[in-house]
mmCIF file of the C-alpha atoms, coordinates in Angstrom:
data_MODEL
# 
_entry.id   MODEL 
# 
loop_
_atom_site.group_PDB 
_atom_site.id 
_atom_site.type_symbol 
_atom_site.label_atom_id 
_atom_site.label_alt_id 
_atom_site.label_comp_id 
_atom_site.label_asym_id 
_atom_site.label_entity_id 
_atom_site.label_seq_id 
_atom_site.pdbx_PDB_ins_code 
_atom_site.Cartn_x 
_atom_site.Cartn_y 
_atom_site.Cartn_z 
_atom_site.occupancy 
_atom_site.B_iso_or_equiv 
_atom_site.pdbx_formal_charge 
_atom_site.auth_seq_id 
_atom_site.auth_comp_id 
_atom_site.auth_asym_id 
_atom_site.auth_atom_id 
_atom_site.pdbx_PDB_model_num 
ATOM 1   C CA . UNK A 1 1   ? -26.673 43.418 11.733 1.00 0.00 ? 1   UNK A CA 1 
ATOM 2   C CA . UNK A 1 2   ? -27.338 40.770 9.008  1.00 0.00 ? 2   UNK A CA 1 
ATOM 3   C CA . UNK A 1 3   ? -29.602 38.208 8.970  1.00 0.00 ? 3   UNK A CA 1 
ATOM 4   C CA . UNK A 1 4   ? -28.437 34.571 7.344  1.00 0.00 ? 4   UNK A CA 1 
ATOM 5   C CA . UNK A 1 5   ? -30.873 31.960 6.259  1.00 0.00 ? 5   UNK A CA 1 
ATOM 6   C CA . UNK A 1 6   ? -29.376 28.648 5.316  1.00 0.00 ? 6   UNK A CA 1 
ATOM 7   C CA . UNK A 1 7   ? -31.862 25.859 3.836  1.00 0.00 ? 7   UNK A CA 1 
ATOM 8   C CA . UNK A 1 8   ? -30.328 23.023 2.322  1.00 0.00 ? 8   UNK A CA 1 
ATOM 9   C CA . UNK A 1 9   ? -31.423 19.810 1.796  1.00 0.00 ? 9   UNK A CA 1 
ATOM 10  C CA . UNK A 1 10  ? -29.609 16.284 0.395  1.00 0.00 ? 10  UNK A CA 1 
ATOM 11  C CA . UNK A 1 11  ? -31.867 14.555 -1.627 1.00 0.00 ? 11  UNK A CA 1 
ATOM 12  C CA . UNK A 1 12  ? -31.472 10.523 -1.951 1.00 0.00 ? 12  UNK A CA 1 
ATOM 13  C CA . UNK A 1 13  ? -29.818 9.156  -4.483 1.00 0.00 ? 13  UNK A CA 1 
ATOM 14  C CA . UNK A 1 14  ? -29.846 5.382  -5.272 1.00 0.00 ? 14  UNK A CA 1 
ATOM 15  C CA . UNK A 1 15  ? -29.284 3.013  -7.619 1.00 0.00 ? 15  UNK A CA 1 
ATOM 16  C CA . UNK A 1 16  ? -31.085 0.219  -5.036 1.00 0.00 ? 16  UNK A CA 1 
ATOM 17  C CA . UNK A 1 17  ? -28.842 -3.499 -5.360 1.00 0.00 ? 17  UNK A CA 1 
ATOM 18  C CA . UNK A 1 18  ? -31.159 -6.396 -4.985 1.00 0.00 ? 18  UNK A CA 1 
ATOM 19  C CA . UNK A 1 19  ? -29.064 -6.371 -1.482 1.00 0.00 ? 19  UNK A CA 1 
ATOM 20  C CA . UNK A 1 20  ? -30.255 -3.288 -0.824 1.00 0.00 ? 20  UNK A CA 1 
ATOM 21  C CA . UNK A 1 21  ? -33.956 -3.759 -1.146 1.00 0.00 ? 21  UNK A CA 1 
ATOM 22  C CA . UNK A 1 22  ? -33.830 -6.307 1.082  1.00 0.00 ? 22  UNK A CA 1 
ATOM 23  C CA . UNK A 1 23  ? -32.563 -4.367 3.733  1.00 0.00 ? 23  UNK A CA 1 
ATOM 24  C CA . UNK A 1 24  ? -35.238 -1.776 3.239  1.00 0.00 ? 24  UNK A CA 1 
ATOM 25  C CA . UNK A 1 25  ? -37.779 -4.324 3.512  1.00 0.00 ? 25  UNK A CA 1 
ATOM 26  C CA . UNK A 1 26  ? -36.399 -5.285 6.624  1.00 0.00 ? 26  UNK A CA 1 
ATOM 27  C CA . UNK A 1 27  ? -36.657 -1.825 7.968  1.00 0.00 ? 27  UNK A CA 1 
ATOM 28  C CA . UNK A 1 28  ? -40.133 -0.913 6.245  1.00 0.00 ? 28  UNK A CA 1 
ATOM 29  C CA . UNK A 1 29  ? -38.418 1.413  4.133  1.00 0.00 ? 29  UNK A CA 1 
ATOM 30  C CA . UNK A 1 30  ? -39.947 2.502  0.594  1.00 0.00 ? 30  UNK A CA 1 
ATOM 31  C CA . UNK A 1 31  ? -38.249 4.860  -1.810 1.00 0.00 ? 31  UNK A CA 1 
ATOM 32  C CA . UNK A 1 32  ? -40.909 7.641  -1.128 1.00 0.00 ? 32  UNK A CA 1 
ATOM 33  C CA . UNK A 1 33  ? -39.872 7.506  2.916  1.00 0.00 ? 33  UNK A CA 1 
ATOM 34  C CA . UNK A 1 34  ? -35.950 7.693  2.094  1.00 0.00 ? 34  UNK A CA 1 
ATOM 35  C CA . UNK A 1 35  ? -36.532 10.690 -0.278 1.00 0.00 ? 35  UNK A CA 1 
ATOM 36  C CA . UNK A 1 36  ? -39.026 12.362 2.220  1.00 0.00 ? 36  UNK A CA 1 
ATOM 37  C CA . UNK A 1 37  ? -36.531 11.540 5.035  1.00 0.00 ? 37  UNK A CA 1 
ATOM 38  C CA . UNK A 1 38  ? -33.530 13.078 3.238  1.00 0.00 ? 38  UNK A CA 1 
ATOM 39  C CA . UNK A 1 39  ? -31.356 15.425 5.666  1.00 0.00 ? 39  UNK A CA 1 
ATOM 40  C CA . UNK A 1 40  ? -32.372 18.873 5.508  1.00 0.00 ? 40  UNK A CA 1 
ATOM 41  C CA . UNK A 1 41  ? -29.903 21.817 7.485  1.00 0.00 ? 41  UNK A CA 1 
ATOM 42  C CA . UNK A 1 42  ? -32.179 24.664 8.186  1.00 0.00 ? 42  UNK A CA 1 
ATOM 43  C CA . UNK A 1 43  ? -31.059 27.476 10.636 1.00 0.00 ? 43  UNK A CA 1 
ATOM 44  C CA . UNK A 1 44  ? -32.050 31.200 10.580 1.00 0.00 ? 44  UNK A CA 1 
ATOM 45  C CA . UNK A 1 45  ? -29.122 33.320 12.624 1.00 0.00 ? 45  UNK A CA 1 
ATOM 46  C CA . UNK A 1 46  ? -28.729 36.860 12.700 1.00 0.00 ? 46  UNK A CA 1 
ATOM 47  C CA . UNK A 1 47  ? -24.761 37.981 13.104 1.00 0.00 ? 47  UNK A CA 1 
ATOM 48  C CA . UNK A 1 48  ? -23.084 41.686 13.769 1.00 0.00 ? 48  UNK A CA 1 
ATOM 49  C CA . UNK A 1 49  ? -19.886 42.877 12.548 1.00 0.00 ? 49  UNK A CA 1 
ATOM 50  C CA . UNK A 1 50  ? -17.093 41.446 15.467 1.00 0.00 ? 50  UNK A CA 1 
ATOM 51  C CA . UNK A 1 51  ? -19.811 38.597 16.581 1.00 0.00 ? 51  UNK A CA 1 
ATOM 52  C CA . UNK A 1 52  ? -18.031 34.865 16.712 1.00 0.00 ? 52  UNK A CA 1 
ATOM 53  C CA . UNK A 1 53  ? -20.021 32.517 15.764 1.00 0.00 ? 53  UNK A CA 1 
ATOM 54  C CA . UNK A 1 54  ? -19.529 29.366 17.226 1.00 0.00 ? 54  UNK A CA 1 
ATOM 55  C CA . UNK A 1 55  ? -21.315 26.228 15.476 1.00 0.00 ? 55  UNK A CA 1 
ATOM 56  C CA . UNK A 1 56  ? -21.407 23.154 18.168 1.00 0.00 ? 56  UNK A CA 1 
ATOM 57  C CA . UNK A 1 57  ? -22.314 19.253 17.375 1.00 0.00 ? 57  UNK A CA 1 
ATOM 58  C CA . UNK A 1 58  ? -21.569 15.792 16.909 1.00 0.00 ? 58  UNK A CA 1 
ATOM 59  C CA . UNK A 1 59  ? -19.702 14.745 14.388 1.00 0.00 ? 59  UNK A CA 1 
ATOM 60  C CA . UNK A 1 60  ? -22.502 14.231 11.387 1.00 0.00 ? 60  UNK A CA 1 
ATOM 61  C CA . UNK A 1 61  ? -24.768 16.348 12.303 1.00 0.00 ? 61  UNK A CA 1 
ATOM 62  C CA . UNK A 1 62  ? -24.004 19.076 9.526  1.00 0.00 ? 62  UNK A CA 1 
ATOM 63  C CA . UNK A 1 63  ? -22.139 21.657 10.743 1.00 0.00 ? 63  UNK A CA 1 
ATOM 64  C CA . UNK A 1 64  ? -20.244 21.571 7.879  1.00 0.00 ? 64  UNK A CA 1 
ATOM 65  C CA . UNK A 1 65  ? -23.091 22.088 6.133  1.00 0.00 ? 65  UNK A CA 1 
ATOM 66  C CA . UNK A 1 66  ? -24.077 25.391 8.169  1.00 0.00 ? 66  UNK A CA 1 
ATOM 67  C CA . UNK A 1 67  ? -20.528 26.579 8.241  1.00 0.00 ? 67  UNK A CA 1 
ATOM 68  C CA . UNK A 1 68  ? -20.214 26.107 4.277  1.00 0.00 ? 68  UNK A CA 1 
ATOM 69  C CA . UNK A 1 69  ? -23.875 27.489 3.606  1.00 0.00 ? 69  UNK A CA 1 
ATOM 70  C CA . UNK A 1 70  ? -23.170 30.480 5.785  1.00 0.00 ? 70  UNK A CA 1 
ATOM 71  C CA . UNK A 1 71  ? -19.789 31.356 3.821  1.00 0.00 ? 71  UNK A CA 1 
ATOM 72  C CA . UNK A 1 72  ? -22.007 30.962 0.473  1.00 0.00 ? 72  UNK A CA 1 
ATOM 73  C CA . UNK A 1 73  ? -23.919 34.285 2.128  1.00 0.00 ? 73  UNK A CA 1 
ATOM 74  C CA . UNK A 1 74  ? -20.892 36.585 2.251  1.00 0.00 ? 74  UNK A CA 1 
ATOM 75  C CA . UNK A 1 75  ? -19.109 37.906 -1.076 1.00 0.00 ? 75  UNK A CA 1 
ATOM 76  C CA . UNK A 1 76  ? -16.229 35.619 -1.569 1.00 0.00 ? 76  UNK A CA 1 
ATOM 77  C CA . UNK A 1 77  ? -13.812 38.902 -1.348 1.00 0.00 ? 77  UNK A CA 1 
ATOM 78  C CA . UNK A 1 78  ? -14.812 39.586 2.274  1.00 0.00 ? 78  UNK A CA 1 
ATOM 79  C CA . UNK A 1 79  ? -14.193 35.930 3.674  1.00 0.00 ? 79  UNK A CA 1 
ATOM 80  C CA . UNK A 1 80  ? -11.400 33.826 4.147  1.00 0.00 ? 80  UNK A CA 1 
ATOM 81  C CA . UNK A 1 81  ? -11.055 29.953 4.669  1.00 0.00 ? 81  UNK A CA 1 
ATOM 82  C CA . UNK A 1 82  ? -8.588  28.162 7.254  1.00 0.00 ? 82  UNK A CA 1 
ATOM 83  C CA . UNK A 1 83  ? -9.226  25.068 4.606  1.00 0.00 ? 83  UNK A CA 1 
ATOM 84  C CA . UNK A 1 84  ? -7.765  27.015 1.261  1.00 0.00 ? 84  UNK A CA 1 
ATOM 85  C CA . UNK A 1 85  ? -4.927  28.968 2.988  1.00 0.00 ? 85  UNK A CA 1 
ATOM 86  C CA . UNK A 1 86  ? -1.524  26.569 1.648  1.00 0.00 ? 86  UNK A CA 1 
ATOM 87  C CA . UNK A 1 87  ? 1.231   25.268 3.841  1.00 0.00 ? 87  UNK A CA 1 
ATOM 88  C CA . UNK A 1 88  ? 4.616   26.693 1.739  1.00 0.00 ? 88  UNK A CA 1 
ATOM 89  C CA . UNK A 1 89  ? 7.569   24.096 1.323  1.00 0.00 ? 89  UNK A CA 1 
ATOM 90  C CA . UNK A 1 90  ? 9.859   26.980 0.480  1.00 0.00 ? 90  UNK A CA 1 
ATOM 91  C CA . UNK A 1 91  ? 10.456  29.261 3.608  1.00 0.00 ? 91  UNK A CA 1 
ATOM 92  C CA . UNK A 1 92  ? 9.918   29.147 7.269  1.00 0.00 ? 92  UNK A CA 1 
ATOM 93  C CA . UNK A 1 93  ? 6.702   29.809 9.066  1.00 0.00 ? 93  UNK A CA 1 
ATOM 94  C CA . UNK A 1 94  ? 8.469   33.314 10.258 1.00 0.00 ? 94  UNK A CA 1 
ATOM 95  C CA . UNK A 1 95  ? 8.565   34.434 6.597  1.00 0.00 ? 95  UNK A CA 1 
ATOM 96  C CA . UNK A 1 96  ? 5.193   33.582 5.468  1.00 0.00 ? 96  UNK A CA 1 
ATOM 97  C CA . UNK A 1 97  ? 3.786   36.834 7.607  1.00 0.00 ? 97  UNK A CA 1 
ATOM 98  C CA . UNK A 1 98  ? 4.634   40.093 5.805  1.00 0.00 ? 98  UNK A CA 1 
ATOM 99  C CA . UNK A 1 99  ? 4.324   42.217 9.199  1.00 0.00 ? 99  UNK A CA 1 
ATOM 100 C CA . UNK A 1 100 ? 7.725   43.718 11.352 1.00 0.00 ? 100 UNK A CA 1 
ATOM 101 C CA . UNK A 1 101 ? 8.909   40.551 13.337 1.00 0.00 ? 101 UNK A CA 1 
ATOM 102 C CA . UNK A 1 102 ? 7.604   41.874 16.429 1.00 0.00 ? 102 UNK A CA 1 
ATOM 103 C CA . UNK A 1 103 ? 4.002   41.524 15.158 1.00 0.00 ? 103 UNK A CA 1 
ATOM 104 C CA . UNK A 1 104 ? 4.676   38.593 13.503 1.00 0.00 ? 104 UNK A CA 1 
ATOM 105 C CA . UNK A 1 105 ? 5.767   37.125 17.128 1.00 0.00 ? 105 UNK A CA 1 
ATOM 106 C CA . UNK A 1 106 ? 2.568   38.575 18.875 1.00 0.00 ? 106 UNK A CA 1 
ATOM 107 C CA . UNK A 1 107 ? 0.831   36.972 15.853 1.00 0.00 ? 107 UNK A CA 1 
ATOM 108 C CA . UNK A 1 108 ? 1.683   33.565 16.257 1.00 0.00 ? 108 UNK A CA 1 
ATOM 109 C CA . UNK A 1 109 ? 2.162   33.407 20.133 1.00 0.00 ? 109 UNK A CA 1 
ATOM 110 C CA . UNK A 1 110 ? -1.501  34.453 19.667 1.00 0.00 ? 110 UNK A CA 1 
ATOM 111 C CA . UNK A 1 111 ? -2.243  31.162 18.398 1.00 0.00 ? 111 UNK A CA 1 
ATOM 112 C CA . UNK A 1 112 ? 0.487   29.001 20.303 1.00 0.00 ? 112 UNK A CA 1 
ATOM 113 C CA . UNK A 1 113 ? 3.311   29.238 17.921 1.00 0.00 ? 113 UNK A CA 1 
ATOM 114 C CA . UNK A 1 114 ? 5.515   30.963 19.661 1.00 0.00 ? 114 UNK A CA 1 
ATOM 115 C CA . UNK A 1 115 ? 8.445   28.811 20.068 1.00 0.00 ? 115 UNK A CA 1 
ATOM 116 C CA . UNK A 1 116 ? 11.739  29.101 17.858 1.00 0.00 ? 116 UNK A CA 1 
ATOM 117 C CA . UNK A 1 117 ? 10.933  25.476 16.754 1.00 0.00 ? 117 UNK A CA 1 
ATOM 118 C CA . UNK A 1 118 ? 7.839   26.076 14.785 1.00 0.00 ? 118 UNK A CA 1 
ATOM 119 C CA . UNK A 1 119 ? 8.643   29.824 13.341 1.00 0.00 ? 119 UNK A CA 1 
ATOM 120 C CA . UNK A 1 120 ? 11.941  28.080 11.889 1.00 0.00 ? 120 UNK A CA 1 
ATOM 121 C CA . UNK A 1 121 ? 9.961   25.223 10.649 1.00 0.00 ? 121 UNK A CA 1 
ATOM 122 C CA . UNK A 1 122 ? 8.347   25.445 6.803  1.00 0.00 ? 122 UNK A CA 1 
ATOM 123 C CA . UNK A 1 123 ? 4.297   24.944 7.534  1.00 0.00 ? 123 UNK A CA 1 
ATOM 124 C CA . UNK A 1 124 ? 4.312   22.046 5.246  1.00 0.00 ? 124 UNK A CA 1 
ATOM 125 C CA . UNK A 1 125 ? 6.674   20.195 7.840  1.00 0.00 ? 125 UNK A CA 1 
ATOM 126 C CA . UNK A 1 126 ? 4.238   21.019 11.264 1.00 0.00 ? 126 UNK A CA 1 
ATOM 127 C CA . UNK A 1 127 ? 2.188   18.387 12.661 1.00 0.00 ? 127 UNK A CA 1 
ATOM 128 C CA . UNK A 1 128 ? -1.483  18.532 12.007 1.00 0.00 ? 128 UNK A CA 1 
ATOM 129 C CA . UNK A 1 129 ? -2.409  20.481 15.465 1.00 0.00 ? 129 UNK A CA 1 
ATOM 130 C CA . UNK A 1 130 ? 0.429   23.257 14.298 1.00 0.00 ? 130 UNK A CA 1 
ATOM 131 C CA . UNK A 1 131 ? -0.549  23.341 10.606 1.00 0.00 ? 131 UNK A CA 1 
ATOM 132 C CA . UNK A 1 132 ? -4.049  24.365 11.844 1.00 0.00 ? 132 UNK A CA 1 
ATOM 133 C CA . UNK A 1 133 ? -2.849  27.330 14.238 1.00 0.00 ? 133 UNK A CA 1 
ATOM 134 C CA . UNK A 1 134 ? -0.811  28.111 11.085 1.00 0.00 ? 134 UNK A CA 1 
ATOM 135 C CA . UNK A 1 135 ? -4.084  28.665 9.027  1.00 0.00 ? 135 UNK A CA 1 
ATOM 136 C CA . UNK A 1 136 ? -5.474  30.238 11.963 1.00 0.00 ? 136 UNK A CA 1 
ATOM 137 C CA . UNK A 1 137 ? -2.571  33.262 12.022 1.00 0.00 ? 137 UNK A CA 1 
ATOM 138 C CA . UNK A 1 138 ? -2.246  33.994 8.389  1.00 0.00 ? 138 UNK A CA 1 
ATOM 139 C CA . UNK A 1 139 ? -6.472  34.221 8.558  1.00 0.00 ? 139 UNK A CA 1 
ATOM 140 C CA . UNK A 1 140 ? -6.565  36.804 11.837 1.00 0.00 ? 140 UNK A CA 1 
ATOM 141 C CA . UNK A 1 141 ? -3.964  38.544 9.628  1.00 0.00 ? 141 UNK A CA 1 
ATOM 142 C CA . UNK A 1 142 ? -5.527  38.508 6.104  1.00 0.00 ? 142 UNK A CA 1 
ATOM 143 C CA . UNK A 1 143 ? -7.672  41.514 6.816  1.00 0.00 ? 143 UNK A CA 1 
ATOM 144 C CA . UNK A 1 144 ? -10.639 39.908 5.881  1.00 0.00 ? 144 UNK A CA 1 
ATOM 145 C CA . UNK A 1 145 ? -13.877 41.100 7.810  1.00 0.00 ? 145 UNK A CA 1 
ATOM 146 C CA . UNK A 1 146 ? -15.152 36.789 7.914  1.00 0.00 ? 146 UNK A CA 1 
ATOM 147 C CA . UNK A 1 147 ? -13.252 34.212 8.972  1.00 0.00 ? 147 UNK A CA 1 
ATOM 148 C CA . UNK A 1 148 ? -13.997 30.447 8.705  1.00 0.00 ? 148 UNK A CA 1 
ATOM 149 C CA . UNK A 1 149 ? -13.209 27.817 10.135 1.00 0.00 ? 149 UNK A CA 1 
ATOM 150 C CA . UNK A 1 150 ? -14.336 24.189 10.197 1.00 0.00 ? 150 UNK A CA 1 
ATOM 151 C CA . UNK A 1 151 ? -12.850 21.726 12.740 1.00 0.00 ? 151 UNK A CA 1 
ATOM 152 C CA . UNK A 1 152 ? -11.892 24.442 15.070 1.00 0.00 ? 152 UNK A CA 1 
ATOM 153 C CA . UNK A 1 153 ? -9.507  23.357 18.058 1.00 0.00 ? 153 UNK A CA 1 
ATOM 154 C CA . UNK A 1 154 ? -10.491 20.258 16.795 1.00 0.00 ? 154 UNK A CA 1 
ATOM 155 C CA . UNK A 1 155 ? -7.248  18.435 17.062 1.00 0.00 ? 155 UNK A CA 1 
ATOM 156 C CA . UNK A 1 156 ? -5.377  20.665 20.011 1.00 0.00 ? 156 UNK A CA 1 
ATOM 157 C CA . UNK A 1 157 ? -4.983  19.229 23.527 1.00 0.00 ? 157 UNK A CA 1 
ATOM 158 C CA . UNK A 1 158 ? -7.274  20.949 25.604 1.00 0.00 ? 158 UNK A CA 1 
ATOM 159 C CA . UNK A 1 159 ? -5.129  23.609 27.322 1.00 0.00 ? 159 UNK A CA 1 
ATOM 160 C CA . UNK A 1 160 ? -4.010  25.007 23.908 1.00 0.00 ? 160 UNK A CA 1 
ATOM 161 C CA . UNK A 1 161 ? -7.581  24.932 22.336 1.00 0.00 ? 161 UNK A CA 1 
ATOM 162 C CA . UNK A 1 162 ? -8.617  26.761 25.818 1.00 0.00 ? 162 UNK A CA 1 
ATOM 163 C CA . UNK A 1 163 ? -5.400  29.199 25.325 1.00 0.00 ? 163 UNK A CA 1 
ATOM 164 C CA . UNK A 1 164 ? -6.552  29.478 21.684 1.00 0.00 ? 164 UNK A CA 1 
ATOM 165 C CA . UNK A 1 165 ? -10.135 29.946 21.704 1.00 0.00 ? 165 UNK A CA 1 
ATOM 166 C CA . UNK A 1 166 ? -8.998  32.879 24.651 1.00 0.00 ? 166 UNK A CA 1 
ATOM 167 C CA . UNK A 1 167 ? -7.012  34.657 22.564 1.00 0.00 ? 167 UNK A CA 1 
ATOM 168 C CA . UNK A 1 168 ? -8.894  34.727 19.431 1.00 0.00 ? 168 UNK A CA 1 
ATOM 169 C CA . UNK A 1 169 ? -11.838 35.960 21.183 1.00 0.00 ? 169 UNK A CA 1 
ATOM 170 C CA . UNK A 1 170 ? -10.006 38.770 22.477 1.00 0.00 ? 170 UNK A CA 1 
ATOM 171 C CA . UNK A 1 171 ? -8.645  39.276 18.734 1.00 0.00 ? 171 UNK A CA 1 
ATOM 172 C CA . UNK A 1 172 ? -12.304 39.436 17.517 1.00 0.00 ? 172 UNK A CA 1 
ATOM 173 C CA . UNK A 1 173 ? -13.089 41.724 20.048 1.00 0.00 ? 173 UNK A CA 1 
ATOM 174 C CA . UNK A 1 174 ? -9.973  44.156 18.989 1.00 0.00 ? 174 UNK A CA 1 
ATOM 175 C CA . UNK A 1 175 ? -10.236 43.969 15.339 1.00 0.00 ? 175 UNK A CA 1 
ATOM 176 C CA . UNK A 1 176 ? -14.429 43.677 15.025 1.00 0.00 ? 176 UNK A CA 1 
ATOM 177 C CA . UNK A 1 177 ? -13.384 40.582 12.563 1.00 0.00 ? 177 UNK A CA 1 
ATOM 178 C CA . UNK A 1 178 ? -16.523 38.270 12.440 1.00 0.00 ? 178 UNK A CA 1 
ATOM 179 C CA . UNK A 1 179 ? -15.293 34.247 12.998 1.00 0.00 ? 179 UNK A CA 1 
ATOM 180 C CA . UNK A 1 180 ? -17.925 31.800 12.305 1.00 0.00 ? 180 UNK A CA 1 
ATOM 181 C CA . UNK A 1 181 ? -16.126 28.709 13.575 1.00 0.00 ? 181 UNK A CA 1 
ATOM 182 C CA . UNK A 1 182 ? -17.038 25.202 13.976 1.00 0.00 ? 182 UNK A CA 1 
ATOM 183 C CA . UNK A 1 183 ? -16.247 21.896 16.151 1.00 0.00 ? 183 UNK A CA 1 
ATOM 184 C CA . UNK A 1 184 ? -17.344 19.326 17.991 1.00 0.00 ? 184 UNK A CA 1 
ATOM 185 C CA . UNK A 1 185 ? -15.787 20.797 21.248 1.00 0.00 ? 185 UNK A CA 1 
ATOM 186 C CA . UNK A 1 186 ? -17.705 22.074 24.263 1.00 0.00 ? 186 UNK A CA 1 
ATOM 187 C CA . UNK A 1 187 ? -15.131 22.126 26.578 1.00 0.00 ? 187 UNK A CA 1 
ATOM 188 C CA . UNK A 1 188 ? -13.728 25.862 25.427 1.00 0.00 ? 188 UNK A CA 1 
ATOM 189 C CA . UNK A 1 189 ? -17.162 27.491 25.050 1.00 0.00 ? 189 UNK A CA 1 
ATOM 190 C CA . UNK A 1 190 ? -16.268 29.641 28.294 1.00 0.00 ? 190 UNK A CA 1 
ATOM 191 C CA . UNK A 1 191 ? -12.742 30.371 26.958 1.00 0.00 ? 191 UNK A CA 1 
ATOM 192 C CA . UNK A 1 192 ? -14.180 31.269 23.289 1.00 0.00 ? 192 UNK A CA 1 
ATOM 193 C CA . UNK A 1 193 ? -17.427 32.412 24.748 1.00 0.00 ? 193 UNK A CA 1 
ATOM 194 C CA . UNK A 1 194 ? -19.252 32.981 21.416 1.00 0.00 ? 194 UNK A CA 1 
ATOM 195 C CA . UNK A 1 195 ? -21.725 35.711 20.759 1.00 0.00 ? 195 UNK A CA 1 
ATOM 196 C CA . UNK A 1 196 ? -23.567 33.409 18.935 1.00 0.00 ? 196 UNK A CA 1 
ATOM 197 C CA . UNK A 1 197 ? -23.719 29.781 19.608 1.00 0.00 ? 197 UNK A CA 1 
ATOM 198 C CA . UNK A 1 198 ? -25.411 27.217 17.407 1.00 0.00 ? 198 UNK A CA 1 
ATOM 199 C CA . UNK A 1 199 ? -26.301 23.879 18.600 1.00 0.00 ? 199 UNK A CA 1 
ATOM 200 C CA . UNK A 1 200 ? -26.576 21.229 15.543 1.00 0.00 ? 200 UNK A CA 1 
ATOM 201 C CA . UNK A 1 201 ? -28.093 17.670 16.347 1.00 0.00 ? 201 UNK A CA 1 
ATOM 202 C CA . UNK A 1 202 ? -29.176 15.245 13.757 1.00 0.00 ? 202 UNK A CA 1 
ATOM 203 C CA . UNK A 1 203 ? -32.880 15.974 13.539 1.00 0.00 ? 203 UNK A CA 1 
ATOM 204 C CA . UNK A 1 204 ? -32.074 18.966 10.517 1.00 0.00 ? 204 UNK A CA 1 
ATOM 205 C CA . UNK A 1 205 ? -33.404 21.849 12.756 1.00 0.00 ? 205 UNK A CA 1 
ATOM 206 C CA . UNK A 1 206 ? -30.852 24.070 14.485 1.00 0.00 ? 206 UNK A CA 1 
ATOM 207 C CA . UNK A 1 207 ? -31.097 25.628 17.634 1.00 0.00 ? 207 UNK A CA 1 
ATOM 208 C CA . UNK A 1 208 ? -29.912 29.076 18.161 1.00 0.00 ? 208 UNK A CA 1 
ATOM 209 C CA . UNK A 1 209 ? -28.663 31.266 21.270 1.00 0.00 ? 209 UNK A CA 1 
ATOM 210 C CA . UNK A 1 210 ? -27.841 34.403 21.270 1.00 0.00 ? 210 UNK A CA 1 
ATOM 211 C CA . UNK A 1 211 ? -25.450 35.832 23.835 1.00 0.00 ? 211 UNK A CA 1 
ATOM 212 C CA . UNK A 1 212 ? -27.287 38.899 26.111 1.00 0.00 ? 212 UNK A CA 1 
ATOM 213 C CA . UNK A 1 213 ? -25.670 42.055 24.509 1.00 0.00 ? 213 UNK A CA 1 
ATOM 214 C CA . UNK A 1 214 ? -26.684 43.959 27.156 1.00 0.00 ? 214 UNK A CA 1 
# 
């Protein structure tokens, strides 16, 4: 078990128009109260090898932050990112996984790509909901022990994100892979059932819940 601390803090930047100023004044605001007042993401969280991490608010509320802050903990060898993994213009989604065909099937059923449409499409060419799953495969499949992902399910109807959040929690529980995943989306926390959760509202502090191991 590992134990993350994330502190970060945005500090206020100006320059302040003549515009500007007057709407401070017509909110009481000084300089010294929006520098003091400057968002700060603070969250403590311990994680084991094979725990998902599931990092839950609205949108603003810095879970982007967390989820970036977090990967900043773990050598850069050991982690991969949905965002940097590249959609290819030159093959089909079929050949962009190096396994037999058979596991490259099971792969990307996992994630709800299993139709002859999408493995004979080139990634660059999916819509934005496929082009995520797409990230989502080649990561499961990297062999990297962290995987993150910002925006997860995000933009899936909600039977797929359900399907998907299912399946990659049983592929976390298989391959002891740690996900640290984040979204705005509540409605698969039973499906993805997290052994972490982190709740992230807009006052800086983070709550954190931990799943009974027992």
């Amino acid at each position: 078990m590992a134990t993350y601390t994330v502190a970060k803090q945005f500090a206020w930047q100006g320059p302040l128009s003549e515009r500007a100023v007057r709407m401070c004044r017509m909110f009481g605001l000084t300089v010294d109260r929006l520098t003091s007042a400057a968002p700060n993401q603070r969250c403590r969280v311990r994680i084991e090898p094979g725990d998902i991490v599931y990092i839950l608010g609205p949108s603003g509320a810095g879970k982007s932050v967390l989820l970036r802050e977090l990967q900043r903990c773990v050598p850069a060898s050991d982690a991969i990112d949905l965002a940097s993994i590249e959609l290819p213009d030159d093959r089909t989604v079929i050949d962009c996984f190096d396994e037999d065909l058979v596991a490259s099937l099971q792969t990307l059923s996992l994630v709800g790509l299993g139709d002859v449409f999408s493995l004979l499409n080139r990634p660059s060419q999916l819509s934005d909901g496929q082009k995520h799953r797409f990230r989502l495969a080649r990561a499961l499949v990297s062999g990297r022990p962290f995987v993150f992902a910002d925006e997860f399910c995000s933009e899936l109807d909600r039977i797929t994100a359900a399907t998907v959040a299912f399946n990659v929690h049983r592929f976390a529980r298989r391959t002891k892979a740690t996900l640290i995943l984040a979204s705005g989306r509540d409605d698969i926390l039973i499906d993805l059932a997290p052994d972490v959760l982190i709740r992230k509202d807009f006052t800086g502090q983070a709550e954190v819940i931990y799943k009974d191991r027992a």
